[in-house]
PyMOL commands that place a pseudoatom at each C-alpha (Angstrom):
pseudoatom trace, name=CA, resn=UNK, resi=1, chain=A, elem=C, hetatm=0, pos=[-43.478, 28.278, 45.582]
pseudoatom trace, name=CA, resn=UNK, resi=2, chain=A, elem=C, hetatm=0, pos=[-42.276, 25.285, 47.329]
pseudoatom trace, name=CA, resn=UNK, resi=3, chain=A, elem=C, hetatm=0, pos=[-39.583, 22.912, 45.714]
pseudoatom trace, name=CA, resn=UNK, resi=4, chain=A, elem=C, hetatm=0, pos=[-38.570, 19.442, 45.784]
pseudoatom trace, name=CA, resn=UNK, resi=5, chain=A, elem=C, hetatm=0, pos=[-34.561, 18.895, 46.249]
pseudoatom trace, name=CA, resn=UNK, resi=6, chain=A, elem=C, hetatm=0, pos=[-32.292, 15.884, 45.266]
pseudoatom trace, name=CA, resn=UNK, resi=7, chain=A, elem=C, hetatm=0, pos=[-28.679, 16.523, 45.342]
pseudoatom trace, name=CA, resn=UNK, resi=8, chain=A, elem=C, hetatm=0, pos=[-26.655, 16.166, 41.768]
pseudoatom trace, name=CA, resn=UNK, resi=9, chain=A, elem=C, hetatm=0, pos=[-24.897, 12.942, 42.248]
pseudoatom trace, name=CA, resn=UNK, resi=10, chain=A, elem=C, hetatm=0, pos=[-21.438, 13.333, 41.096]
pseudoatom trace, name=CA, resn=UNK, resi=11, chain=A, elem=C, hetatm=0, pos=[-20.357, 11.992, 37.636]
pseudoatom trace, name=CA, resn=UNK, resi=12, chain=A, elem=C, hetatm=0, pos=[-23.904, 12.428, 36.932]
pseudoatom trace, name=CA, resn=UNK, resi=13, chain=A, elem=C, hetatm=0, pos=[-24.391, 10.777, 33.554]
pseudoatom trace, name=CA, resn=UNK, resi=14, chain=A, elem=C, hetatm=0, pos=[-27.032, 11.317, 30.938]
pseudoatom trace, name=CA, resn=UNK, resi=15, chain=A, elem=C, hetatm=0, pos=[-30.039, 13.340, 31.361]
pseudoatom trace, name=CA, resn=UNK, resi=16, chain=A, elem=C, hetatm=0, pos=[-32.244, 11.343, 33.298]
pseudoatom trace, name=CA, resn=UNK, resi=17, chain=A, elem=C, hetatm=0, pos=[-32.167, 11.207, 36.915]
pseudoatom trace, name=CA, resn=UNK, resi=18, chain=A, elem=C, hetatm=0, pos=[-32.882, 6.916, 37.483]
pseudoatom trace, name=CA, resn=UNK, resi=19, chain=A, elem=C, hetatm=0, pos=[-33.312, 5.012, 40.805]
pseudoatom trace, name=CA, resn=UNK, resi=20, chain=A, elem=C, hetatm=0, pos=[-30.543, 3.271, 42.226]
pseudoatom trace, name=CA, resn=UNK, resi=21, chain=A, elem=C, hetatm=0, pos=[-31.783, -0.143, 41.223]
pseudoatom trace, name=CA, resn=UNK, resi=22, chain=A, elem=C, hetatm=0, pos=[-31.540, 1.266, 37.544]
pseudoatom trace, name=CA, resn=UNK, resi=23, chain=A, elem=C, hetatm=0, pos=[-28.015, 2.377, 38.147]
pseudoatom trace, name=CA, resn=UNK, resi=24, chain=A, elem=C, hetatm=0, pos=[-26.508, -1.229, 38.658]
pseudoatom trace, name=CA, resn=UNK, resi=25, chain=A, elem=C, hetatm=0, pos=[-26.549, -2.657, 35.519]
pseudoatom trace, name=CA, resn=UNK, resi=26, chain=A, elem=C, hetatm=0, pos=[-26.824, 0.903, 33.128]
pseudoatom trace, name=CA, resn=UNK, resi=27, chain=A, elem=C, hetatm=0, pos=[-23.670, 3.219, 35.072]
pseudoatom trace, name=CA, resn=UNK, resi=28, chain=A, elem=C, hetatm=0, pos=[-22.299, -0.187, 37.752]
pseudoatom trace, name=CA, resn=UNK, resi=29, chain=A, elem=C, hetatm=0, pos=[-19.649, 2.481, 38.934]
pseudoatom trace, name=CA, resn=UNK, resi=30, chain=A, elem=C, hetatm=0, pos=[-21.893, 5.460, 39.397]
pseudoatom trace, name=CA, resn=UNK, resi=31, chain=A, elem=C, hetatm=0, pos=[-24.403, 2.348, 41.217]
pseudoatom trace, name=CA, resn=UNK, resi=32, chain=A, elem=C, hetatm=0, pos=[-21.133, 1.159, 43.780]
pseudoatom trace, name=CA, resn=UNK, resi=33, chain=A, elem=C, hetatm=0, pos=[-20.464, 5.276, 44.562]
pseudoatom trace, name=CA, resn=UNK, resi=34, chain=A, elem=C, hetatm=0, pos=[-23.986, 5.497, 45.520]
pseudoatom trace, name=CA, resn=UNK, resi=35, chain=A, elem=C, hetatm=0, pos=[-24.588, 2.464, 47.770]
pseudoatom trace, name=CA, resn=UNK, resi=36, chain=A, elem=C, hetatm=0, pos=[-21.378, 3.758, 49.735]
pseudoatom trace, name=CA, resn=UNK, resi=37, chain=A, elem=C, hetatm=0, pos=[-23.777, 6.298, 51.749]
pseudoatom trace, name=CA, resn=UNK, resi=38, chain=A, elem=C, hetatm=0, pos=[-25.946, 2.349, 53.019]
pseudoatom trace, name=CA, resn=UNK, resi=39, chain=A, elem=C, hetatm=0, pos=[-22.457, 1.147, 54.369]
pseudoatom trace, name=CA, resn=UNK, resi=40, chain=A, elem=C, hetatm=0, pos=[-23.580, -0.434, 57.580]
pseudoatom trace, name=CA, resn=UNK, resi=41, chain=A, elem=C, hetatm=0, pos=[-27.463, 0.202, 56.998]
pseudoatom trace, name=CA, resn=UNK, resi=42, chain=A, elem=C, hetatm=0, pos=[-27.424, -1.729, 53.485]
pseudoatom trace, name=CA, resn=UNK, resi=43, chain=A, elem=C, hetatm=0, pos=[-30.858, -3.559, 54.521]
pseudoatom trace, name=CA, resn=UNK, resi=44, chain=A, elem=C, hetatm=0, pos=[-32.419, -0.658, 54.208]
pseudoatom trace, name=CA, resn=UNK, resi=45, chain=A, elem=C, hetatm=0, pos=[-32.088, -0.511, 50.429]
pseudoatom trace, name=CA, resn=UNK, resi=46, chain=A, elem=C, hetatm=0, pos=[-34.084, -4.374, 50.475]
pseudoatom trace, name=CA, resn=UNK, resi=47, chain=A, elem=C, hetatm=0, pos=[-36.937, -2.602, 52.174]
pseudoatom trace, name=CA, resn=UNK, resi=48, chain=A, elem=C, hetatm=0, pos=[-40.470, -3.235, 50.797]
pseudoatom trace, name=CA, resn=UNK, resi=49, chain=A, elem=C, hetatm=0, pos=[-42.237, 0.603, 50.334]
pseudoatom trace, name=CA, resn=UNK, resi=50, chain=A, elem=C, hetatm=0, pos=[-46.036, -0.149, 50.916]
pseudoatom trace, name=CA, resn=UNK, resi=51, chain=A, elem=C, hetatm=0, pos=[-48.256, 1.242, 48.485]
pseudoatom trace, name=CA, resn=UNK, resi=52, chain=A, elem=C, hetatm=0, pos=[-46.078, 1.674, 45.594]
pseudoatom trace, name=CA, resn=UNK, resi=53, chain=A, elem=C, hetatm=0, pos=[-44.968, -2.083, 46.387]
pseudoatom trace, name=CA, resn=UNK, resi=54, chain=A, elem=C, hetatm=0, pos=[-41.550, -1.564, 44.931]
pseudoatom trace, name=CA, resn=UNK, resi=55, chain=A, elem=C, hetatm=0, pos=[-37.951, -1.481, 47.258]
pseudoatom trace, name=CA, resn=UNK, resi=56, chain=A, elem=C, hetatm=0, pos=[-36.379, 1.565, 49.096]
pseudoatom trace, name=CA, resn=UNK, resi=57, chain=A, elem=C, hetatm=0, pos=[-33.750, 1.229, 45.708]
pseudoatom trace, name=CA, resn=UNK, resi=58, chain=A, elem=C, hetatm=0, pos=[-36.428, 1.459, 43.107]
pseudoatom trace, name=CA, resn=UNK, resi=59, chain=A, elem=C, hetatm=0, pos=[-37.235, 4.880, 43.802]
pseudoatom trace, name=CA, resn=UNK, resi=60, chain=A, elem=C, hetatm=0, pos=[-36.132, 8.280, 43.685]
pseudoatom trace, name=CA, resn=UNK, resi=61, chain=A, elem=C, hetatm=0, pos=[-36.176, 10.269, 46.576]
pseudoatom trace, name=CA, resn=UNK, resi=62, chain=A, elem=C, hetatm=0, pos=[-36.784, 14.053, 46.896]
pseudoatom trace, name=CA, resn=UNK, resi=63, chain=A, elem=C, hetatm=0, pos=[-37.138, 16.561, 50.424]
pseudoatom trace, name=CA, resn=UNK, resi=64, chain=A, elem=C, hetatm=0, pos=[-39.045, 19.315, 50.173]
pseudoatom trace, name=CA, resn=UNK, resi=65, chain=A, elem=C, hetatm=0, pos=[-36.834, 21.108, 52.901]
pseudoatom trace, name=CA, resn=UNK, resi=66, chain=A, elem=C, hetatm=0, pos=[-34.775, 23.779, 51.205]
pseudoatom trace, name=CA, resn=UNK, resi=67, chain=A, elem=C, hetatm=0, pos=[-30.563, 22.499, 51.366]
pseudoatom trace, name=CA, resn=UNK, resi=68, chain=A, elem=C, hetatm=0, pos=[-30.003, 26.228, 52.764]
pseudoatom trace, name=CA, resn=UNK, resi=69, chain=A, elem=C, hetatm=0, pos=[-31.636, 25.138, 55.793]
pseudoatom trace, name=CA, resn=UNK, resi=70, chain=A, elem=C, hetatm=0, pos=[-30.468, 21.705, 56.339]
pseudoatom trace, name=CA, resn=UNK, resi=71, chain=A, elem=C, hetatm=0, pos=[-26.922, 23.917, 55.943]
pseudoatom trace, name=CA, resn=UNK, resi=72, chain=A, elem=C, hetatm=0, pos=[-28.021, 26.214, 58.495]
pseudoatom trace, name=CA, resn=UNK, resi=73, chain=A, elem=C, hetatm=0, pos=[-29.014, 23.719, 61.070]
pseudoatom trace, name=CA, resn=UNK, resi=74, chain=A, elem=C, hetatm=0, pos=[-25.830, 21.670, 60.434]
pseudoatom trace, name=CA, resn=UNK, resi=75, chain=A, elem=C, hetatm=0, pos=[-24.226, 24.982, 61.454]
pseudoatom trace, name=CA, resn=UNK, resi=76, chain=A, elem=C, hetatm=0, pos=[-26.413, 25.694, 64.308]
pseudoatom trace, name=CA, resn=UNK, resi=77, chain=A, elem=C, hetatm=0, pos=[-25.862, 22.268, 65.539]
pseudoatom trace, name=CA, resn=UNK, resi=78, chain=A, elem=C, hetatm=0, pos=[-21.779, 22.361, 65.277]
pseudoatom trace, name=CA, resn=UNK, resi=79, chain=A, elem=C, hetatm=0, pos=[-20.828, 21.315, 62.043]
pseudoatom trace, name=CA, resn=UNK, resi=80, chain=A, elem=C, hetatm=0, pos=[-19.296, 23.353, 59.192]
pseudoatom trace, name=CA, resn=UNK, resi=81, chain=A, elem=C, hetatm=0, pos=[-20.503, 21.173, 55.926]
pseudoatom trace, name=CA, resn=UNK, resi=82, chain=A, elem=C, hetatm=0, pos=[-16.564, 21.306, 54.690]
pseudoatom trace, name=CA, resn=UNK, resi=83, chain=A, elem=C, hetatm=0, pos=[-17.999, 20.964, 50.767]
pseudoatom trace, name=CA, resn=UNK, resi=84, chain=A, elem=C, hetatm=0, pos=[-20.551, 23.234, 48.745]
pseudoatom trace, name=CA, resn=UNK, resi=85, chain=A, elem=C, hetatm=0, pos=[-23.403, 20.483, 47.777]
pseudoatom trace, name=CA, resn=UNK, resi=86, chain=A, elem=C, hetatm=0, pos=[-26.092, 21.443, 44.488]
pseudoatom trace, name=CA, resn=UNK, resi=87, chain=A, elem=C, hetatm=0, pos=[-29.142, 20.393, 44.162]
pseudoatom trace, name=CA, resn=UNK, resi=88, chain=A, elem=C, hetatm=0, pos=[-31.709, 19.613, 41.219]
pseudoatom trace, name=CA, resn=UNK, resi=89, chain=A, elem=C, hetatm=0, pos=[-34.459, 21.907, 42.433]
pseudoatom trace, name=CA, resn=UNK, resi=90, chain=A, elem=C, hetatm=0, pos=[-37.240, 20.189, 40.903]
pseudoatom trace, name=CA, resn=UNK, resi=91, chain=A, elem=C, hetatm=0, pos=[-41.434, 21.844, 40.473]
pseudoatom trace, name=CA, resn=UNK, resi=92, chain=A, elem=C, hetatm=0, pos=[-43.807, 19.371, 42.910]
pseudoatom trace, name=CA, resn=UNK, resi=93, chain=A, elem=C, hetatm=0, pos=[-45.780, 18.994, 39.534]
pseudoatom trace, name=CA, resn=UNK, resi=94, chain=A, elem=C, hetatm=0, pos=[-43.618, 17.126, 37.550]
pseudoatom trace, name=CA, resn=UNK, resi=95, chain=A, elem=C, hetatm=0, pos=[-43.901, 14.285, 40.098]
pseudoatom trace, name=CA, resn=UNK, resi=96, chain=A, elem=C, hetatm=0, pos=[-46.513, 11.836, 39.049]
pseudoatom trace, name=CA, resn=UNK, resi=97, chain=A, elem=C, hetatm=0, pos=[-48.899, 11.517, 42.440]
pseudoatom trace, name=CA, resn=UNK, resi=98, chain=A, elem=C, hetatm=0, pos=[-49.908, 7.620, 41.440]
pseudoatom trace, name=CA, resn=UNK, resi=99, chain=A, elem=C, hetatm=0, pos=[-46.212, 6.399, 41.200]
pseudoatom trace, name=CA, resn=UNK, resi=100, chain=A, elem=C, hetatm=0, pos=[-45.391, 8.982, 44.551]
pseudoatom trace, name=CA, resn=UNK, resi=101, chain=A, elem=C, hetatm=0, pos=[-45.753, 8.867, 48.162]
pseudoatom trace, name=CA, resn=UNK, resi=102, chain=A, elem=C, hetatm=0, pos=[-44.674, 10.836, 51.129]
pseudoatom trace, name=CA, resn=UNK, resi=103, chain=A, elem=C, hetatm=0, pos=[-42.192, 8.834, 53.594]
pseudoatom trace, name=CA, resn=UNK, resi=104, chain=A, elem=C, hetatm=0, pos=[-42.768, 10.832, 56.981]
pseudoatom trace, name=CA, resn=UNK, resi=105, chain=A, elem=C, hetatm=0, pos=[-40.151, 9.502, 58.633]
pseudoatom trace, name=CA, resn=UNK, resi=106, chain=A, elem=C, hetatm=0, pos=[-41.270, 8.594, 61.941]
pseudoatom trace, name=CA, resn=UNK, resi=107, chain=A, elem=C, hetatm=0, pos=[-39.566, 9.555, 65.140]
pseudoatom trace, name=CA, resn=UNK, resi=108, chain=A, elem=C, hetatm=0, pos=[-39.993, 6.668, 67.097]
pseudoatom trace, name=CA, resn=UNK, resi=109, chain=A, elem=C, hetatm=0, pos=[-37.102, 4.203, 66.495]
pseudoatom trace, name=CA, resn=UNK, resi=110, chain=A, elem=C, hetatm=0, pos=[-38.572, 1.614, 68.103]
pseudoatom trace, name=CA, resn=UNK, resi=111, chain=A, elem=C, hetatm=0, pos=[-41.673, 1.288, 65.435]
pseudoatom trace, name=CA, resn=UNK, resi=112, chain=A, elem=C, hetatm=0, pos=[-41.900, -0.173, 61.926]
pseudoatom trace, name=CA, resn=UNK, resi=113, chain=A, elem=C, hetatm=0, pos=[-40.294, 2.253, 59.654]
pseudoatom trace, name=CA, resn=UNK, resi=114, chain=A, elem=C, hetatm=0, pos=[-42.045, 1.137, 56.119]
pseudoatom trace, name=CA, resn=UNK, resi=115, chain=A, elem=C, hetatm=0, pos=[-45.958, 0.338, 58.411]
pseudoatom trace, name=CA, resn=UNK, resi=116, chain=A, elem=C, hetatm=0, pos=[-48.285, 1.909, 56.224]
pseudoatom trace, name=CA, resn=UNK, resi=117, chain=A, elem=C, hetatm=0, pos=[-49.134, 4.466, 58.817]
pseudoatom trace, name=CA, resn=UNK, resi=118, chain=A, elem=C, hetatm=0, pos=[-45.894, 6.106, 57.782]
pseudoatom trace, name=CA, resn=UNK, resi=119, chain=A, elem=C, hetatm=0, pos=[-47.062, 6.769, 54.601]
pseudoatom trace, name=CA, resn=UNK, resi=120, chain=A, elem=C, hetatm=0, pos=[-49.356, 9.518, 52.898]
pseudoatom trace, name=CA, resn=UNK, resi=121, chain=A, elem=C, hetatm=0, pos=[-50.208, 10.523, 49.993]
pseudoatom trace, name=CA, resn=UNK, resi=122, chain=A, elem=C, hetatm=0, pos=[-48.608, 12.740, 47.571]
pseudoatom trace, name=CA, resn=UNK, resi=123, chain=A, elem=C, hetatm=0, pos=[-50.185, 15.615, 46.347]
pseudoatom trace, name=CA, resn=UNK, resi=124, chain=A, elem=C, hetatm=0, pos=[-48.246, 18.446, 44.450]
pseudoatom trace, name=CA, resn=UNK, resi=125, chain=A, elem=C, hetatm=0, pos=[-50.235, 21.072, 46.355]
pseudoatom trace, name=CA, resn=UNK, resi=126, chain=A, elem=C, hetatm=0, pos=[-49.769, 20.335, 49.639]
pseudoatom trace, name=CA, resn=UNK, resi=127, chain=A, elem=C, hetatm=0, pos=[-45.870, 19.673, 49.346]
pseudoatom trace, name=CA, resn=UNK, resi=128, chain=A, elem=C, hetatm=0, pos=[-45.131, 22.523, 51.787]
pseudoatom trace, name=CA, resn=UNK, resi=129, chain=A, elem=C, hetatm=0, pos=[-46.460, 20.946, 55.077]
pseudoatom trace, name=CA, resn=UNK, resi=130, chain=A, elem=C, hetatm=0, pos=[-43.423, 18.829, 54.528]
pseudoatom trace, name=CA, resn=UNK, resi=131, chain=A, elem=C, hetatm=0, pos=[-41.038, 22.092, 53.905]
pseudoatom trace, name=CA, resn=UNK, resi=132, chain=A, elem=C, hetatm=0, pos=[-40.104, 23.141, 57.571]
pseudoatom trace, name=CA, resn=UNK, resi=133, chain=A, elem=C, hetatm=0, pos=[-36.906, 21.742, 59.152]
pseudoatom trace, name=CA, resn=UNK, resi=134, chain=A, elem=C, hetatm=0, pos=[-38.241, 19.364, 61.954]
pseudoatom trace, name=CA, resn=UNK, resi=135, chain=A, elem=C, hetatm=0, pos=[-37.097, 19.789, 65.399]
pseudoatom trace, name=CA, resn=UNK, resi=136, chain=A, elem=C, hetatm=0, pos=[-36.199, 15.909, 65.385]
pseudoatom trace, name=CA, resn=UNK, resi=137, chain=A, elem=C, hetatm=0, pos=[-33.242, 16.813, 62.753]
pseudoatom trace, name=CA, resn=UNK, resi=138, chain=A, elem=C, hetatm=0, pos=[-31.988, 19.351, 64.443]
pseudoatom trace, name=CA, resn=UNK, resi=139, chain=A, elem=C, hetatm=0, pos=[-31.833, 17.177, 67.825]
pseudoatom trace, name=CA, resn=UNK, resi=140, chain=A, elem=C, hetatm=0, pos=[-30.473, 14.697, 65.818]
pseudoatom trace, name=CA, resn=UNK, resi=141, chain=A, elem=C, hetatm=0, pos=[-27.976, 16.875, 64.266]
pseudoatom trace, name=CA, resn=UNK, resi=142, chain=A, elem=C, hetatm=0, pos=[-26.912, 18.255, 67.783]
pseudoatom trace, name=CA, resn=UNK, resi=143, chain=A, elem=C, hetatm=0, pos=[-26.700, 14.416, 69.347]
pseudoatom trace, name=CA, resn=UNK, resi=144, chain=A, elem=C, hetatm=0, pos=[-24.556, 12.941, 66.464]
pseudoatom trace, name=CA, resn=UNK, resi=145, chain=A, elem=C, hetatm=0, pos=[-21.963, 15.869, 66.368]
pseudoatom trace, name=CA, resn=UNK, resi=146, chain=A, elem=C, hetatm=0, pos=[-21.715, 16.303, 70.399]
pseudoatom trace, name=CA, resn=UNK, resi=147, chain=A, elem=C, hetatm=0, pos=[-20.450, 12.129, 69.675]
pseudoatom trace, name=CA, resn=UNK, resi=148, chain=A, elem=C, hetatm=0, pos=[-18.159, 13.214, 67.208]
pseudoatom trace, name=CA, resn=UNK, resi=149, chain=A, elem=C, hetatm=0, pos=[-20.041, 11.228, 64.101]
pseudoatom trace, name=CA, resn=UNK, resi=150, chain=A, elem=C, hetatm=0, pos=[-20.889, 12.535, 60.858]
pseudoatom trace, name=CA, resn=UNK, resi=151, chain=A, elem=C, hetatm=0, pos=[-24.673, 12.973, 60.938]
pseudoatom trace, name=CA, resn=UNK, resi=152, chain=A, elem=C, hetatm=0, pos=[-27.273, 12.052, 57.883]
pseudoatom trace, name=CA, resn=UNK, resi=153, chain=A, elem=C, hetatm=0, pos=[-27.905, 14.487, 55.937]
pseudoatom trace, name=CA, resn=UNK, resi=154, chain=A, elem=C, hetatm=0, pos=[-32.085, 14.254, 55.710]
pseudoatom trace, name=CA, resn=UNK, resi=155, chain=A, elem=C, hetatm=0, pos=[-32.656, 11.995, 58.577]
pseudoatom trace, name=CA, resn=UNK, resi=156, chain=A, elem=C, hetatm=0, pos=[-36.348, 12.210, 60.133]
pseudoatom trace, name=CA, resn=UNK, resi=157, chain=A, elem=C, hetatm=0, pos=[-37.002, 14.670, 57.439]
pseudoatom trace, name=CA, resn=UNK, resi=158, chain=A, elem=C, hetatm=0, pos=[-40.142, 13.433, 54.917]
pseudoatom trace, name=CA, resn=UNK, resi=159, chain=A, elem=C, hetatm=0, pos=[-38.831, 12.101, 51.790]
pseudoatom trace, name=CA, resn=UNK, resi=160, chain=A, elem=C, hetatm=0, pos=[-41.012, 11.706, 48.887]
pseudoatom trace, name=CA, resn=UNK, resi=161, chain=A, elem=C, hetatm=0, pos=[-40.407, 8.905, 47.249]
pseudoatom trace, name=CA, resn=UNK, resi=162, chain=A, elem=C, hetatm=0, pos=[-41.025, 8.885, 43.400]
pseudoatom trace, name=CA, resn=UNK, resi=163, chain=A, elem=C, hetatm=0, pos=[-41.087, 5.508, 41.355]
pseudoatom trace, name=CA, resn=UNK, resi=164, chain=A, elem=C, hetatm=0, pos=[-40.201, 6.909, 37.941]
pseudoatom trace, name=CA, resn=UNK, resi=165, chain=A, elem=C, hetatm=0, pos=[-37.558, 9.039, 36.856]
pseudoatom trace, name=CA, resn=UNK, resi=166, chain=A, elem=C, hetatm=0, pos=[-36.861, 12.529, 35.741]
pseudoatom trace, name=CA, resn=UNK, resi=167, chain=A, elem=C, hetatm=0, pos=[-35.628, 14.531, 33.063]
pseudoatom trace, name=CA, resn=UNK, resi=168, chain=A, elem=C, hetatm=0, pos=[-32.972, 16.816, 34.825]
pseudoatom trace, name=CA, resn=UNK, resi=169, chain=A, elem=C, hetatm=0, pos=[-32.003, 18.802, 31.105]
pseudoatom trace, name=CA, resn=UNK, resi=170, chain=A, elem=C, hetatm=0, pos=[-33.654, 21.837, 32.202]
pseudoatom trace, name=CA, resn=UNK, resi=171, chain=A, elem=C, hetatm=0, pos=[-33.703, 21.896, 35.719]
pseudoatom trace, name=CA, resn=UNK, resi=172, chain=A, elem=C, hetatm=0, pos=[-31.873, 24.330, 38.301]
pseudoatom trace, name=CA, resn=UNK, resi=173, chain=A, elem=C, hetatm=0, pos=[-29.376, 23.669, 40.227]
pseudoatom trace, name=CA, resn=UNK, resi=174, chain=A, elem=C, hetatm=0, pos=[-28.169, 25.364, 43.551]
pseudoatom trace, name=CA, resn=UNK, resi=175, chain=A, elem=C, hetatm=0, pos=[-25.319, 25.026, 45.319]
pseudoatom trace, name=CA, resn=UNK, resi=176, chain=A, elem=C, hetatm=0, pos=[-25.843, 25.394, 49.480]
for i in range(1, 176): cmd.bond("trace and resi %d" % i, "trace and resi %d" % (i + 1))
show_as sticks, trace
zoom trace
């Protein structure tokens, strides 16, 4: 079976795993930890997600590419992840499809990211087709370390972005 993946934010607090824009006023210090990974790209939390007509912030977001092999091409590529990271490994079904969409992450940088064409809908079932490592990562991967920069973790992989939040009491976690 195919999983969704969000990594355990540290000084995780409570039992509910909350958007971003829900961490500012509720956990303010666990919010300013968080918005550290925009530094330099912090208009991209302000962007408008069509469909579920909420911000990039409002939601959670989940990849349905296993950590092992984001791991593996960060290795491949030339960079030894220095730190073990865990992830909530979370069942497709307990995303709602009506409050979820899939974020392919297009390739071309010169296009709209958030045009609607970059969007599909989210259905548990078919959550695998999004599961493989895409070639893009792993060229991105290989460009950003050959510069000597730190590359992002899930860039050009889908994300599927879920307006609601989730009860993480009883999920697993794994550590990659």
């Amino acid at each position: 079976m195919v999983s969704l993946y969000h990594s355990v934010p540290e000084n995780v607090q409570g039992h509910i795993l909350s958007p971003l824009s829900a961490l500012k006023e509720k956990y303010p210090d666990i919010y300013e930890q968080q918005m550290r990974k925009y530094v330099g790209r912090e208009q991209i939390t302000q962007q408008r997600i069509p469909i579920l007509d909420c911000l990039w912030n409002d939601v959670l977001h989940f990849v349905a590419v296993n950590p092992k092999a984001v791991k593996e091409a960060l290795i491949e590529a030339g960079r030894n992840p220095e730190v073990a990271m865990s992830y909530y490994q979370v069942d497709p079904k307990l995303i709602e499809p009506k409050n979820a969409i899939v974020y392919l992450y297009p390739y071309a940088d010169n296009k709209d990211p958030m045009n609607e064409e970059n969007f599909v809908p989210y259905h548990p079932d078919e959550i695998a087709k999004f599961s493989g490592m895409p070639e893009a990562t792993k060229e991105y991967y290989k460009g950003t370390i050959e510069k000597g920069e730190r590359p992002l973790l899930y860039h050009r992989i889908p994300h599927i972005l879920y307006r609601g939040t989730i009860d993480i009491t009883d999920l697993p976690i794994i550590s990659v």
